[in-house]
N, C-alpha and C positions, 0 to 999 in steps of 0.2 A: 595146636589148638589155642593155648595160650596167646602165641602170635596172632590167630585168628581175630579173638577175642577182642585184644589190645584194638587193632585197627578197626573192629564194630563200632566197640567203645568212642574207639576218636572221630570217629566219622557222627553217629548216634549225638555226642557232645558239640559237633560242629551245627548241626543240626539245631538242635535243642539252643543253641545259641545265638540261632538266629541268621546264620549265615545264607541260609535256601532262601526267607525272605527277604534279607539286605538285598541277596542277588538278583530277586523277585524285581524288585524298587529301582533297582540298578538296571535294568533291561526296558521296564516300564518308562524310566526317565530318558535313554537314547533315544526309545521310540516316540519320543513327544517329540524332538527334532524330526524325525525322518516321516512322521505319518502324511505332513504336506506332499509328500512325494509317493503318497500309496499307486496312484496310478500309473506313475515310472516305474514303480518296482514291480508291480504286478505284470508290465509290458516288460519289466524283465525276466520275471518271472516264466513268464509264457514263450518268448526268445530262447529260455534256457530249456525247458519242455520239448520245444520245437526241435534244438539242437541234438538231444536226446534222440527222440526222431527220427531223424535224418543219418543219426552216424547210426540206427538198427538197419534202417532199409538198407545203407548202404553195405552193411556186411551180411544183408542178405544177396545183395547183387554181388555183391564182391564174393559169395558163396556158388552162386548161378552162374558169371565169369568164369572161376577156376574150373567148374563141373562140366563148363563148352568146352574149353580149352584141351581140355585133358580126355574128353571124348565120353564120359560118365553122364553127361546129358546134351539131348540134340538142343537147339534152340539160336535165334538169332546175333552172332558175334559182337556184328557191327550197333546193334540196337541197344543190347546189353550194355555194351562197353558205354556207350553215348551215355545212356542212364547212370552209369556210374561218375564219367568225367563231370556228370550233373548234378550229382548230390556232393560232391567232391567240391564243385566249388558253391554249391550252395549252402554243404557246413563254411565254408572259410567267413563268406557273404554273413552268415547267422552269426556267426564268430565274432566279427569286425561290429557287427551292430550292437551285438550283447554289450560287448568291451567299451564304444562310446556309452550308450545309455548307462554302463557299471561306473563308469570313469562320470558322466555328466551327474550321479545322482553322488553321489561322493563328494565332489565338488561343493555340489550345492547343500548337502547336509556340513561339509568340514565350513563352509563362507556361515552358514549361518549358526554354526555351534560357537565358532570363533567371535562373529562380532555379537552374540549374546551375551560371550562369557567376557569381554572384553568390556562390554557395558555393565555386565555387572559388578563388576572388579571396579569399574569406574565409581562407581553409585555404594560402593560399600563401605559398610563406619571404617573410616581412616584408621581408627588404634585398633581393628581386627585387621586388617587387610596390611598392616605394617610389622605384623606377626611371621608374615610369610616374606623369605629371603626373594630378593629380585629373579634372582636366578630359577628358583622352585615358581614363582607364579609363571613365570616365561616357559618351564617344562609343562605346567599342568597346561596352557593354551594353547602352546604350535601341539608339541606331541603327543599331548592325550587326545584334543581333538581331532587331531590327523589320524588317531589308532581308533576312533571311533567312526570316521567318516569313512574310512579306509575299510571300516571290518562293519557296515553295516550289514551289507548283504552277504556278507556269511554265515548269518543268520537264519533267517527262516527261509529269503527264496533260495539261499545255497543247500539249505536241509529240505526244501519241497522237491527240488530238483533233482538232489541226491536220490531221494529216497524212490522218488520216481525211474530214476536210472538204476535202482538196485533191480526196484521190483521188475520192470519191463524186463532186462538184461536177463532177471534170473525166468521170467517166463520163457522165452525166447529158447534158452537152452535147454529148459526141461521139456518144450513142445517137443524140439529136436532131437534129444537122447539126455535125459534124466541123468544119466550115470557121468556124463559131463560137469555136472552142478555140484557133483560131491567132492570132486578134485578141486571142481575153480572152486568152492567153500571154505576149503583146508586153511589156508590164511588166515580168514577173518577173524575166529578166535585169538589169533598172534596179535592182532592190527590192534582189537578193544583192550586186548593186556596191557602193551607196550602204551597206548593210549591214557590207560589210567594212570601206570606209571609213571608219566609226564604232567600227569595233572596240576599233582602239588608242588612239583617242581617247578613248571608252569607258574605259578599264581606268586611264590615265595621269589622267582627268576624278576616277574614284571613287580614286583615291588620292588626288589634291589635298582633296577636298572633305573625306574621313576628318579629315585632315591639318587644316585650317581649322575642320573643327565641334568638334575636340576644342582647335584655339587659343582658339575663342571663348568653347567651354563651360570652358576652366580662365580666360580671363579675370572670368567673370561669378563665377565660384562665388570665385574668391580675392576680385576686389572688392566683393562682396555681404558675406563673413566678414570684410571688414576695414573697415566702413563707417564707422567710429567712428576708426580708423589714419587714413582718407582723409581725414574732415573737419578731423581735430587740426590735420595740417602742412600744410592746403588745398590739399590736391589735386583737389578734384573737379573743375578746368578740365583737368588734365593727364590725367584717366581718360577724359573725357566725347570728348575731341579721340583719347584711344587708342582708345577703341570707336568713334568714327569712319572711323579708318585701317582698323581691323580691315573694321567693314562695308566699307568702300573697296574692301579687297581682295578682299572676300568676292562684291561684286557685278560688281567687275572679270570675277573668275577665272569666274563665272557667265555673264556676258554674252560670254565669248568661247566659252563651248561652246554657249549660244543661237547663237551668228552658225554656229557649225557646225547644230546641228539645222535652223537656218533654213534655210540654202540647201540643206539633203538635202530637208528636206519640201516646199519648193518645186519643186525639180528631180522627187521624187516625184509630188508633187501635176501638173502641169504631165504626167508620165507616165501617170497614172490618168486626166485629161482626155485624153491621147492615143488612150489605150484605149478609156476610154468613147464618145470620137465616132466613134471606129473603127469599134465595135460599132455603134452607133446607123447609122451610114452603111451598115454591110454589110446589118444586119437589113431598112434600109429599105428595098433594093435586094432582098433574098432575098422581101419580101414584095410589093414590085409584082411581083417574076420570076413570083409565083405559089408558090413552094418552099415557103413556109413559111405559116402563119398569125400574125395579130397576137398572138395568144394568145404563139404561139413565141418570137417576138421579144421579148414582155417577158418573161419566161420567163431569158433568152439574158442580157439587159441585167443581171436578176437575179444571175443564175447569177456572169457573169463579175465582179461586184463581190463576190463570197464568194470565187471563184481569188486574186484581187489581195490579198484579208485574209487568207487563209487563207498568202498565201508570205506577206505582211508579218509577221504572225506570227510562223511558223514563221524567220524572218531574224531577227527583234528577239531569238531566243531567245536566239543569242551572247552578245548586249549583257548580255543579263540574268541569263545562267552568269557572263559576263565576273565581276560588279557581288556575286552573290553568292557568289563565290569568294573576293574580294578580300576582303568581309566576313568570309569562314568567317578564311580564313587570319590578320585581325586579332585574331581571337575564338582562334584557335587558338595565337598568340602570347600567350595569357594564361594557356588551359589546359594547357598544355605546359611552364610555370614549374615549378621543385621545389615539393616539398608538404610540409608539416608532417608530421611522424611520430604517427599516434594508434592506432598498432595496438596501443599500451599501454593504453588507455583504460580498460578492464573490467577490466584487472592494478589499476590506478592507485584504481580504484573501491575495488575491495574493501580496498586498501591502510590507504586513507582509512576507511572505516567499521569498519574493525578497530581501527584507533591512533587515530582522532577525540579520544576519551575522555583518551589518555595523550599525547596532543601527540607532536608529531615533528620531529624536528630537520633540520638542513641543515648540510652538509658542500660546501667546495668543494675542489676537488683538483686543482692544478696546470694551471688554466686557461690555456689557449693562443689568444686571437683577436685575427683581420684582420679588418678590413672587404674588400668587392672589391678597393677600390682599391689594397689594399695597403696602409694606415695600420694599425701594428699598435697594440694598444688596453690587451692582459694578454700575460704572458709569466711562465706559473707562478704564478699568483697562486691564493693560499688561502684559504680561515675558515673560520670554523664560528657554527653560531648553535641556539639550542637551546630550548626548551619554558619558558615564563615568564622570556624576557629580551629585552630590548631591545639589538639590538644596530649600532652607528652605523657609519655609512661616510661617512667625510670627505674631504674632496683639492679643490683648483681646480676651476673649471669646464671642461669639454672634455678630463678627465681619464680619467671610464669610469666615473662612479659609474651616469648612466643607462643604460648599458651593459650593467653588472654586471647590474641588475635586468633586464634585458632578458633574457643569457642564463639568470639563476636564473626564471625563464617559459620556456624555449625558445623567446622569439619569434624569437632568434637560435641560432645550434650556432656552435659552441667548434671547434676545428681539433683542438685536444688537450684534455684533462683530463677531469675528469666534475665533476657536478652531485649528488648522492644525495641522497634522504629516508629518514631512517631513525627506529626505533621500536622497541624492546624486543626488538632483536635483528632484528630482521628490517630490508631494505635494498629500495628500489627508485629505481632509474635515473631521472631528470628527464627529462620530453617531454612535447611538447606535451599529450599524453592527461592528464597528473599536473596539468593548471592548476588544477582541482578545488580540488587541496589549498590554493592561494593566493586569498590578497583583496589587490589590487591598486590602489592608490592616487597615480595619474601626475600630473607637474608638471601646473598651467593648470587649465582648468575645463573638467570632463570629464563635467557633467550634462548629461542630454538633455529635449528638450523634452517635455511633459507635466508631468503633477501631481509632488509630490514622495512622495508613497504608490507610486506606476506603477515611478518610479525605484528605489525598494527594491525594489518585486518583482519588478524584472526578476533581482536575485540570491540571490532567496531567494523565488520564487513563493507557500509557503504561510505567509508570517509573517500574526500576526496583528496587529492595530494594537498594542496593547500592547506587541508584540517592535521594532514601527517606532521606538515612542515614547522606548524604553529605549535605544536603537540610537542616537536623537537627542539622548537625554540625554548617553549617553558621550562623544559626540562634542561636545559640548557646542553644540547647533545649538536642544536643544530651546527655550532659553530665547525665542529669537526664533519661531523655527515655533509657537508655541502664542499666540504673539501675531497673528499672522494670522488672516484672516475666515472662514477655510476650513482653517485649520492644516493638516494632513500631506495635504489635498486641493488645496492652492493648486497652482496652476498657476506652472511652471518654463517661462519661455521659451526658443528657440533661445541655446545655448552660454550658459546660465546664465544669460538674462537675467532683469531683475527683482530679482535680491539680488548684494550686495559680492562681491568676491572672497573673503574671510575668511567670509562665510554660505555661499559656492557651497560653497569647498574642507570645511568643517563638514561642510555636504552630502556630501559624495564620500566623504569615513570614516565618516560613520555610516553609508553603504552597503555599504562596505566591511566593516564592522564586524559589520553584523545579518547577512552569509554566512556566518559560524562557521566560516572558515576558518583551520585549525591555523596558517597563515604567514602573517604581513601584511606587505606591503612599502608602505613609504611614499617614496616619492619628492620628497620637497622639497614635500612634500603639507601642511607647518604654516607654506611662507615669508610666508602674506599673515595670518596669525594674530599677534597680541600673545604677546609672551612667556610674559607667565602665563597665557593658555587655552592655548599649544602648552604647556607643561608640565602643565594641566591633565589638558588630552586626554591627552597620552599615559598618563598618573599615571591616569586611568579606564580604557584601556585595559589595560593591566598588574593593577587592582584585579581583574577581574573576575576568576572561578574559573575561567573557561576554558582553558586548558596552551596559551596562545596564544605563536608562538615572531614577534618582529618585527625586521624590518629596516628602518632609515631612515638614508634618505642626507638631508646637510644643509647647508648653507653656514652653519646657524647654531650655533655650539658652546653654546650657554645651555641644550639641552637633553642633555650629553655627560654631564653628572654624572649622568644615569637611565641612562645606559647599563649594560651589564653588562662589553662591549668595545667599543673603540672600533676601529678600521682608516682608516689612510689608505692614500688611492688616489693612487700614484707612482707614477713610472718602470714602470708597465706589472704594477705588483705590488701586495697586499694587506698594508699594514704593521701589527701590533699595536701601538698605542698603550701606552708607560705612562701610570700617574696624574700624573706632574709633566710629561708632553709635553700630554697631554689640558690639564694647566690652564694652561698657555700658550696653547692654543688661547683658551681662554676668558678670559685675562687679555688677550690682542692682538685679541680682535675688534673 
């Protein structure tokens, strides 16, 4: 009793805690994906009906067959038999078509679960979304939405269809001999036992595994990106023994929910032999009694292994709400993150193609930011920067100058102050939507793999080669690109393989470069350059007649004297340089 109790209690408290609703929420939200597809699944639905159907008639022929055969009823052989090879292949026919439409509607729920959550991930505040290891956002998108696209219609057209297969099946034998239906029943009480049993095992199994695929997928993706790290300070015995433990665990925590599957589908199986010699025993007895025909009897044998699938089913359903709840609610821990602000985007447009021509400047105003944690970063910190100048931000490192650049993007928001772009009198607000206006130039090597033609047009789709060419000259990259076999078509491997860092980082400004974008932010983006091409570049940058307004942060003072101002980043604030503090900078580097 006590026992009893306990598990009231815990169940009563799961309740009470809200868990019937989460899972309420959790179901409501997969099927906001899948309702576009209500009329495939209800033609699945009715496919599966059909199928049902089809396999009663047939074991009612296949009952009319054995009953000619064996001389227990007259009736036509040849007729019969046709009728049967007929329904025979028109379950296979129902079969094959269920399977494409289950397979087609899958599909198109996993394409379109994936590239929402994929955009949403895209569009979400960077310092939330940076929360989560590479590896765990990579598990919640291929595998939770594959476990949700995969398990939609084991849902309700799998429980209409079931239950329809229960009920017909159990009509069927009780029209025929009632006393049939309490043998094939014997099971099903086994099936919901065993069923709950797995329940909670079930739900605590699909967290672990979440949990483990997203350990394994950020181990493989971090030491795959750092393969060149590993082999310098010979690591690869101390990875090779960590993906070992990993699997270790991974096969551990697996074979103890097998030792659970096992002894249920033994204990199951071991019940369906029960049943089935049950049946087999009564039938044989109802058919010497005279009651029944052989035809019946197989018929019966038939019958009751469709009851026995038809609860297994219907019982596994749990499991598989359980499995794809867990999934939802992972996926939903993503899309429920804050979102970028781009309801300015069309303001931000037109802003752009009005001032392109006359360039636009930037104003910062009393910048106020924290991170989460509470590390505060600026506190009133100011500039400005304006239409054909260069202008420098200097400070230590882990100061805020990548920061800075961050919130002049919006990829972060400020607590206090603002950000403005402004232009011959007219002003607009910085946000997400305004990135337009910027070309972006981040520390490290930030080419992606393809040609080096592919990588320009990703920001700037209609340049022509000649605009790539000139893009490469300024950035001074062209000199080497036209020496290659396939120049501006050469192939760019994963993270810039194939050329120096000083060719990658070339690379990334003249990408940069050929967007025409009124602001260029350079981020430590000339550290792997020689002195004279980082003054180079910038000195082409500046020539050209474009009202191009740039910001660069630098640990190198050699290029401070192009500046028009300089600012250091201290104590949480933005300091204007004079000319005799600037050239100390540059007499102590």
């Amino acid at each position: 009793m006590n026992k009893l109790k306990e598990k009231t209690d815990f169940y009563i408290g799961r309740i009470k805690a809200g868990r019937l609703k989460q899972m309420k929420e959790e179901i409501i939200w997969i099927y906001a994906y899948a309702r576009r597809y209500w009329w495939q699944m209800i033609f699945y639905t009715a496919l599966g009906l059909g199928g049902v159907v089809l396999s009663l008639v047939s074991s009612l022929i296949s009952k009319d067959m054995v009953d000619i055969v064996t001389g227990m009823k007259t009736g036509q052989l040849v007729k019969t038999f046709s009728w049967m090879v007929g329904m025979s292949v028109s379950e296979i026919i129902v079969s094959q078509i269920t399977n494409y439409f289950s397979n087609k509607i899958s599909y198109n729920v996993d394409a379109e679960i994936r590239s929402d959550i994929f955009e949403k991930i895209m569009v979400t505040d960077w310092e939330s979304i940076t929360r989560y290891h590479t590896g765990d956002l990579l598990t919640r998108w291929q595998s939770d939405a594959g476990n949700i696209s995969n398990g939609v219609l084991s849902f309700i057209p799998s429980v209409i269809i079931n239950i329809f297969k229960f009920i017909s099946t159990l009509w069927l034998v009780v029209k025929n001999d009632w006393t049939f239906a309490v043998f094939a029943m014997i099971g099903i009480p086994f099936s919901l036992i065993m069923s709950k049993t797995l329940l909670t095992r079930m739900q605590n199994q699909n967290d672990k595994n979440a949990a483990m695929n997203a350990k394994m997928n950020g181990f493989d993706q971090e030491t795959f990106s750092n393969v060149q790290t590993i082999k310098a300070f010979g690591l690869v015995h101390l990875y090779v023994e960590r993906l070992k433990q990993l699997q270790k665990d991974y096969i551990n925590m697996q074979l103890s929910y097998s030792r659970l599957t096992m002894t249920t589908s033994f204990i199951l199986g071991m019940v369906g032999l029960l049943v089935s010699f049950s049946c087999y025993g009564w039938g044989i007895y109802r058919v010497w009694s005279g009651a029944i025909s052989y035809g019946t009897m197989t018929m019966f044998l038939s019958l009751s292994g469709s009851l026995t699938s038809a609860v297994n089913s219907l019982a596994s359903t749990v499991p598989s709400v359980i499995s794809l709840t867990t999934s939802a609610r992972r996926l939903m821990d993503i899309v429920d993150m804050p979102r970028e602000d781009y309801s300015h985007e069309k303001e931000a447009n037109e802003f752009l193609q009005k001032h392109k021509q006359d360039g636009i400047s930037l104003t910062v105003n009393d910048l106020n930011y924290s991170y989460s944690n509470g590390t505060q970063v600026f506190n009133g910190a100011s500039f400005e920067a304006h239409p054909h100048e260069v202008i420098g931000l200097v400070g230590p490192s882990g100061e805020g100058k990548t920061t800075m650049l961050r919130l002049l993007l919006s990829i972060l928001t400020p607590q206090e102050g603002s950000v403005i772009l402004s232009s011959s009198g007219d002003e607009l607000p910085m946000s997400a939507g305004a990135r337009t206006i910027f070309a972006y130039v981040p520390q490290g090597n930030t080419m992606f793999s393809g040609t080096i033609k592919e990588n320009m047009l990703n920001v700037c789709p209609d340049a022509a080669d000649e605009e790539i060419i000139d893009a490469l000259k300024t950035a001074c990259a062209w000199n080497f690109v036209e020496k290659l076999p396939d120049g501006i078509n050469s192939e760019i491997k994963e993270r810039g393989g194939g050329f120096s860092e000083g060719q990658a980082q070339r690379l990334s400004i003249a990408r940069a470069v050929l967007r025409h974008a009124p602001i260029l932010l350079l981020d430590e983006a000339s550290s792997a350059l020689d002195v004279a091409t980082e003054r180079q570049v910038l000195r082409n940058i500046m020539m050209e007649t474009y009202p191009r307004t740039c910001i660069v942060t630098t640990h190198r003072p050699t290029v401070l004297t192009m500046c028009k101002r300089v600012y250091q980043i201290e104590n949480q604030h933005c300091r204007l340089l004079n000319k005799d503090e600037i050239r100390n900078l540059i007499d102590n580097f």
